[in-house]
C-alpha positions in Angstrom: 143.2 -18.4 137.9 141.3 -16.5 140.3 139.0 -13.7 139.6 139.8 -10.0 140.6 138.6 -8.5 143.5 135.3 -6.1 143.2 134.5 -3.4 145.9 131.3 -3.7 146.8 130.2 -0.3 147.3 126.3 -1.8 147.8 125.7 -0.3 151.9 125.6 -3.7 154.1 122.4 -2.6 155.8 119.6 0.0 156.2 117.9 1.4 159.1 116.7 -1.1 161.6 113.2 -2.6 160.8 112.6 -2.1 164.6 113.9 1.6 164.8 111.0 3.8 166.1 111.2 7.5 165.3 109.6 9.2 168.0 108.7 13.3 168.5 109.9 14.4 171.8 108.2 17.9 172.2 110.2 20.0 174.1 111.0 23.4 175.0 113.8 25.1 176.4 115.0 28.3 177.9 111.4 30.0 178.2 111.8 33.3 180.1 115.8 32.8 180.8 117.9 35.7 181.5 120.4 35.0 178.8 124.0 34.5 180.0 126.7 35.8 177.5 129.2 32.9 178.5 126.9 30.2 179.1 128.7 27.4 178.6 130.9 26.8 182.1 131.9 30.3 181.9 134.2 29.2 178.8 134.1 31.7 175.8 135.2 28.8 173.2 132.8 26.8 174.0 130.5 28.9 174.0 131.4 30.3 170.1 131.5 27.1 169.4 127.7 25.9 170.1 126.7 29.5 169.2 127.6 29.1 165.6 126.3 25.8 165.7 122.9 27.2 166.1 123.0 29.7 164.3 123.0 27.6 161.2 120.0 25.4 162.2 117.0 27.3 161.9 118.0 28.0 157.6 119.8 24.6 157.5 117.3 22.5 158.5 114.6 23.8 156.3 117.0 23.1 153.9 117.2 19.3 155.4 113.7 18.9 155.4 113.0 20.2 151.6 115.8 18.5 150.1 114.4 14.8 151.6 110.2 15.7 151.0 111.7 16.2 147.8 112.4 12.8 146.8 109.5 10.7 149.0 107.4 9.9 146.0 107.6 6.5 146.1 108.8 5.6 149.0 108.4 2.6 150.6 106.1 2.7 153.7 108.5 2.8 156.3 110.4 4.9 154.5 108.0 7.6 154.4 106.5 7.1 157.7 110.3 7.9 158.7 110.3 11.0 156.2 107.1 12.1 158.1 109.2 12.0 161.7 111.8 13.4 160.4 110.3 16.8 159.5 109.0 17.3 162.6 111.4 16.9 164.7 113.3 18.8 162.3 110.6 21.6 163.1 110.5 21.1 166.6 114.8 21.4 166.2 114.6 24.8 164.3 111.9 26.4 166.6 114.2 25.6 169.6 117.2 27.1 167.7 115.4 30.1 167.3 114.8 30.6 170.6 118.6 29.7 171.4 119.6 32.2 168.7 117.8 35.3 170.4 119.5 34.4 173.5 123.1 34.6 171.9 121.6 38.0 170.6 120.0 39.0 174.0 123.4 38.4 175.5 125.3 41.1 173.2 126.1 38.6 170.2 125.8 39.5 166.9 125.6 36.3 164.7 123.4 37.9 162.3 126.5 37.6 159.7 126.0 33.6 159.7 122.5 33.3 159.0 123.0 35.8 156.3 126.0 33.8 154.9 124.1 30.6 154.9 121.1 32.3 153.5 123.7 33.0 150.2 124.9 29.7 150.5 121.2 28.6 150.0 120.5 30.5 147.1 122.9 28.9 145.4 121.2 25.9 145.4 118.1 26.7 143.7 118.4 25.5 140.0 120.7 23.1 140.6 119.6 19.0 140.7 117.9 18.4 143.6 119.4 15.3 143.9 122.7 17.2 145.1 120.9 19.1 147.7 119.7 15.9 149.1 123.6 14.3 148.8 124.6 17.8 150.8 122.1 16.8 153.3 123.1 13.5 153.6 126.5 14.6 154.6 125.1 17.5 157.4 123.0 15.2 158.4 126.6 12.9 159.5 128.1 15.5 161.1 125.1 16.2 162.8 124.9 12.7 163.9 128.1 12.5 164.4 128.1 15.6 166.8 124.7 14.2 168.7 126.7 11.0 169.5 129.5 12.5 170.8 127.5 15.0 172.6 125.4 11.9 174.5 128.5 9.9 174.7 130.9 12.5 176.5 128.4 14.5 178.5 131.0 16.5 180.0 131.0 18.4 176.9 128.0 20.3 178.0 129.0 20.3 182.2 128.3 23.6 183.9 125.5 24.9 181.2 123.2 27.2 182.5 120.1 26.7 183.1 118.3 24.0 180.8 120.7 24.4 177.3 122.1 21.6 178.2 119.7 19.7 178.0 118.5 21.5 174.8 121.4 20.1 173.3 121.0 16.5 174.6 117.2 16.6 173.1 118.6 17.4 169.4 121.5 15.0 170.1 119.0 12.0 170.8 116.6 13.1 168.3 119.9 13.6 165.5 120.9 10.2 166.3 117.8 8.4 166.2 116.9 9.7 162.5 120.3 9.6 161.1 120.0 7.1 158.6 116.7 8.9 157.1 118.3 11.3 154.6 120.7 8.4 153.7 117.8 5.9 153.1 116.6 8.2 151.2 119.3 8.9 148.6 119.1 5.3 148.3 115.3 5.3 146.9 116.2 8.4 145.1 119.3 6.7 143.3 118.1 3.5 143.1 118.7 3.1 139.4 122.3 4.7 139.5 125.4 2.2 139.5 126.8 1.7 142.7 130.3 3.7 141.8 128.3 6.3 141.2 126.5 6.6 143.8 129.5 6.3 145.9 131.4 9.2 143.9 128.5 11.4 144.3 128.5 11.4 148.1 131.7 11.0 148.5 132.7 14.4 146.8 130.1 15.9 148.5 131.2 15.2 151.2 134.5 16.2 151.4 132.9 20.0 149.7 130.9 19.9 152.4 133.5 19.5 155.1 135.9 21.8 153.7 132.8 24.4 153.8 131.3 22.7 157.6 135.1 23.3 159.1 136.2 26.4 157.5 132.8 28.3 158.4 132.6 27.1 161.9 136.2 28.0 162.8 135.8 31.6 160.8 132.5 32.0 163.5 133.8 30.9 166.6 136.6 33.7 165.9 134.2 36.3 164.7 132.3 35.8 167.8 135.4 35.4 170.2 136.3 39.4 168.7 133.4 40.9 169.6 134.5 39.7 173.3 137.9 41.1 172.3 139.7 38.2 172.6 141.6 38.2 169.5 145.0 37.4 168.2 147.0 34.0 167.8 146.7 33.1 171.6 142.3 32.8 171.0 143.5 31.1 167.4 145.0 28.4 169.3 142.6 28.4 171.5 139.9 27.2 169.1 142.1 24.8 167.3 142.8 23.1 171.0 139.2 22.9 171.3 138.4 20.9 168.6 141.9 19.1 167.8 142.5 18.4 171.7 140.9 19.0 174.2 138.0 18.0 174.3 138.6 17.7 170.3 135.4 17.4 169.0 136.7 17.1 165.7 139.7 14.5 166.9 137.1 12.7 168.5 134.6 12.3 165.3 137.2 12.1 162.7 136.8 8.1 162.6 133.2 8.2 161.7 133.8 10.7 159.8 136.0 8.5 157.7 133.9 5.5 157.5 131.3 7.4 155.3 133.4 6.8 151.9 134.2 3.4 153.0 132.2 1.0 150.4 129.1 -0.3 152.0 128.8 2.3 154.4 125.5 2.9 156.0 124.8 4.9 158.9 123.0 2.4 161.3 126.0 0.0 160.6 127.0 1.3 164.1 124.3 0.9 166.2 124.2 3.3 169.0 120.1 3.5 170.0 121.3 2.5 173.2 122.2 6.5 173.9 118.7 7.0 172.2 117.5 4.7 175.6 119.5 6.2 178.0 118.3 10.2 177.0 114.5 8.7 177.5 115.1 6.9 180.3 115.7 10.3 181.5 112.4 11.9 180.0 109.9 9.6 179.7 107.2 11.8 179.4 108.8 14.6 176.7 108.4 10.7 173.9 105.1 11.1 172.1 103.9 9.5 168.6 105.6 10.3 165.4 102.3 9.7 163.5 
């Protein structure tokens, strides 16, 4: 009689052995003359990368606690890729920031989403950190998720003005390249957990954190579409044909998105370094050492 099937819920790899994370030191948008539509003259587009942004700079020092908080004891590479990971998670927020005063320069208020992701922060204090780092394991997919597509489909970002563009490309490149960091490590942190559990864990974080990811985004992009007075069903669908259609950003990411609660998931089981290539073949001289 044959045995019953087992899910093996073990991931089938971890980051490359070869992957090199690299700090590409760039800055953007010094002394522009911010442009309230600056995405290809498209309001939705531009909502949409605004509130984007405006989470970063609180987000990813959230990123970066929630991983220095489990490094003790990480293997070498591991925590050489830890190192790397924080500063180009700096380098990411200080950008932002400059982004952010932009959107503001150009009449925007998105003062309300820092302030609600500050709250959603505070929440977090007390609880295990080991739940702050699953919730960053997740962001840090849709992140990934949102830098490949980004890199993949640059006409996403066609008729940007001035250099955000390319803003945008740099954290894409940089998003993908360290996306299996956070992941890695949950699996030091976790290491003595069963592998169901471990699974159930980020899986339900996961789909908290989407319902959240989703529900906040949309909310912003319309907040910030009223205070250009275009409200009312006709911008409503307007947002949802942006990221359900065209271009769909969410249609277009929904397959990774599912592959995270398959068992054995890991994110470098799709190996896309190759967009990672093509962004420095571009800017050879913005690479410099990690250590």
């Amino acid at each position: 009689m044959n045995a019953p099937a087992t899910i093996d819920f073990q991931p089938t790899s971890r980051s490359p052995d070869d992957l090199a994370i690299t700090v590409r030191d760039r800055r953007f948008a010094r002394g522009a003359v911010p442009k309230r539509w600056w995405l290809n003259d498209d309001p939705v587009a531009t909502a949409w990368f605004n509130a984007l942004s405006a989470t970063f700079p609180r987000g990813e020092a959230f990123f970066i606690e929630s991983v220095k908080a489990h490094r003790d004891g990480a293997p070498p590479k591991l925590a050489a890729e830890i190192r790397a990971f924080v500063k180009q998670e700096v380098n990411h927020t200080r950008e932002h920031i400059v982004f952010n005063k932009l959107a503001e320069s150009a009449g925007y208020d998105i003062e309300f989403i820092d302030r609600r992701v500050e709250e959603m922060l505070a929440l977090t204090k007390g609880r295990p950190q080991i739940l702050n780092l699953a919730a960053t394991m997740a962001l840090e997919h849709f992140t990934a998720m949102l830098g490949q597509e980004l890199l993949t489909q640059p006409s996403h970002l066609h008729g940007a003005a001035g250099d955000l563009g390319e803003l945008w490309r740099w954290h894409s490149a940089e998003e993908v390249e360290h996306k299996g960091v956070a992941y890695d490590t949950w699996l030091h942190a976790t290491r003595d957990w069963s592998r169901f559990k471990r699974w159930k864990v980020k899986s339900i974080m996961m789909l908290i954190v989407t319902k959240r990811f989703i529900g906040h985004r949309v909310g912003d992009m319309a907040e910030l579409l009223a205070q250009d007075g275009l409200t009312g069903l006709k911008w409503k669908w307007e947002i949802a044909s942006y990221l359900l259609l065209k271009p769909g950003f969410l249609r277009r990411i929904f397959p990774q998105w599912c592959a995270y609660f398959m068992p054995g998931f890991h994110p470098w089981n799709h190996d896309d370094r190759s967009l990672i290539r093509l962004y420095e073949s571009e800017f050879p001289d913005a690479v410099m050492p990690a250590e």
